[in-house]
C-alpha positions in Angstrom: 44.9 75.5 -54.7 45.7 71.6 -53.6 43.6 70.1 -51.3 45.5 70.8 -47.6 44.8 66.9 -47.0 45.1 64.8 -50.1 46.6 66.9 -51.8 45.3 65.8 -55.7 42.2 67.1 -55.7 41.3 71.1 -56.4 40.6 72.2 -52.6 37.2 74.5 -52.0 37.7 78.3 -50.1 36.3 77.8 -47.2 37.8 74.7 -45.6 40.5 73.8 -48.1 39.5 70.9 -48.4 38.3 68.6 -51.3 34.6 67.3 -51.7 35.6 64.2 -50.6 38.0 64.5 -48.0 35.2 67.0 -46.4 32.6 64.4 -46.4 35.0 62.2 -44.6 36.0 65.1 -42.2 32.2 65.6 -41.9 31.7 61.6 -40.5 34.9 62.3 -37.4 34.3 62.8 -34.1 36.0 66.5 -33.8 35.1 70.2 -33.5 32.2 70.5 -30.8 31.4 67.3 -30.2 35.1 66.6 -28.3 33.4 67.9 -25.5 31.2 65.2 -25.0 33.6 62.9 -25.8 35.8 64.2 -22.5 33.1 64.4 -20.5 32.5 60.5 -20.8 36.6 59.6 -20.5 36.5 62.5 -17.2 33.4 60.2 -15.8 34.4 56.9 -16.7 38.1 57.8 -14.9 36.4 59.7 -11.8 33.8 56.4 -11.4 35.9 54.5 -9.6 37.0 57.2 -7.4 33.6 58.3 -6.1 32.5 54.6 -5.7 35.3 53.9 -3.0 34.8 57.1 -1.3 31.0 56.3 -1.3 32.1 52.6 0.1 34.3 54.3 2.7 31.7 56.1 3.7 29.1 53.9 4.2 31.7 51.4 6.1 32.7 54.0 8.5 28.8 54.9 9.1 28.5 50.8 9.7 31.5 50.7 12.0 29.7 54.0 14.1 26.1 53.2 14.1 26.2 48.8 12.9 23.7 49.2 10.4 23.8 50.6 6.7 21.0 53.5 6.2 18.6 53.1 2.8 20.0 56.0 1.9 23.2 54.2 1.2 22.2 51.5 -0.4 20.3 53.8 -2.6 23.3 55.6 -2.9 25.4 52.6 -3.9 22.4 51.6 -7.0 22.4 54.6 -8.2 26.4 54.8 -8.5 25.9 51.6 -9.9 23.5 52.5 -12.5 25.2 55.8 -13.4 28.8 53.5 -14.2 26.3 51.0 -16.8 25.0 53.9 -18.1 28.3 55.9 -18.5 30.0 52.9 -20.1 27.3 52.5 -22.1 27.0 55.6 -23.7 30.9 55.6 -24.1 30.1 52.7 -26.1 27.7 53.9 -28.3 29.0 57.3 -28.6 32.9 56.0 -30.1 31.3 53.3 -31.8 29.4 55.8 -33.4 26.6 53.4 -33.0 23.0 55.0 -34.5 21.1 54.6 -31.0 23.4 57.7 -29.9 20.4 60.4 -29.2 18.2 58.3 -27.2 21.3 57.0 -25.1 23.4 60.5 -24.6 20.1 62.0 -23.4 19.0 59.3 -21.0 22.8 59.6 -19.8 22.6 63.3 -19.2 19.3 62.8 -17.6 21.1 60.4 -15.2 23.3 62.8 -14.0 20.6 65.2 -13.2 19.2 62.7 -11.0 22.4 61.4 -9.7 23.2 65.2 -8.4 19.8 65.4 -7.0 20.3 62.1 -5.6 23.7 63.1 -3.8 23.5 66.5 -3.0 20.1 68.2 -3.1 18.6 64.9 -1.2 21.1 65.2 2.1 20.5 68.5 2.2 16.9 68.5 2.2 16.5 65.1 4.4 19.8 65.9 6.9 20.5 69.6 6.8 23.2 69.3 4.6 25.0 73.0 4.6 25.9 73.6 0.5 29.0 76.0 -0.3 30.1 77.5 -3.3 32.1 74.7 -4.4 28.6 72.2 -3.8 26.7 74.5 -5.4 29.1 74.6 -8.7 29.0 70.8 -8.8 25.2 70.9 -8.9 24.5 73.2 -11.7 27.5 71.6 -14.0 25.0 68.2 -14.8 22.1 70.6 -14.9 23.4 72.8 -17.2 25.6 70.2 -19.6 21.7 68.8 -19.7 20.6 71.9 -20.4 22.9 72.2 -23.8 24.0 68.4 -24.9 20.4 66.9 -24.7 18.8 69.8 -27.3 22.3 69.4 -29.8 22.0 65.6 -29.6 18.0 65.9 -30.7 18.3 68.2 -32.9 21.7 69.0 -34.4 21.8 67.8 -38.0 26.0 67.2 -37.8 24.9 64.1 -35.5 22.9 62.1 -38.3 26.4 62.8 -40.3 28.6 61.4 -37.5 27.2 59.1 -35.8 23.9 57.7 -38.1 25.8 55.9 -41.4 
């Protein structure tokens, strides 16, 4: 049986797939780790979207009260920090650049903080009431922590992808 890719070589059982055209399938981003690779494209496109409604926000609060809460301007540095650090790890992670662990888990550990920061924080300091929907949204960074940051540390198909 042919190799199903180049097509000269004798292909092995279980992948059909040469020896070398597996080490080069082995080195693509693909399989498992196209999730990651939508979370960041998801965040980088919903980035922009939460930063005006968080601008909106805060102007309207201006226009009602004339005066801009620290809570907002905390609000508005950690947005900004979570966009460097999103682009950032976008770059590192389809660059395949070899910092990629130390990055992708300082990443997910910035979204952990960013929920806390914008949903478990209002609710604790103002009373915030949390539905099913709020509730959902906090657990999805919590528990894409929860799995990414232990596969990025210790997953041996990372050294193969992203460490040349």
């Amino acid at each position: 049986m042919q190799c199903i890719d180049c097509r000269q070589q004798e292909a092995n059982k279980e992948s059909g797939l040469c020896d070398s055209c597996e080490t080069l399938d082995e080195q693509k981003i693909n399989g498992l780790l196209y999730l990651p690779a939508a979370g960041l494209i998801i965040n980088i496109l919903c980035t922009p979207y939460g930063c005006y409604a968080f601008t909106g926000a805060i102007i309207n609060y201006l226009r009602q009260t004339g005066m801009i809460s620290g809570y907002a301007i905390g609000g508005v540095a950690v947005m900004l920090i979570d966009a460097a650090m999103t682009l950032t790890a976008s770059w590192y992670f389809f660059r395949r650049k070899k910092g990629i662990r130390k990055v992708l888990v300082a990443y997910y550990l910035l979204g952990v903080a960013y929920m806390f920061y914008f949903a478990v924080i209002p609710a604790w300091l103002y009373g915030a009431y949390f539905d099913g929907n709020d509730i959902r949204n906090a657990l999805f960074p919590v528990i894409g922590a929860a799995v990414w940051i232990p596969y990025f540390l210790y997953s041996r198909r990372i050294n193969k992808v992203f460490c040349r």
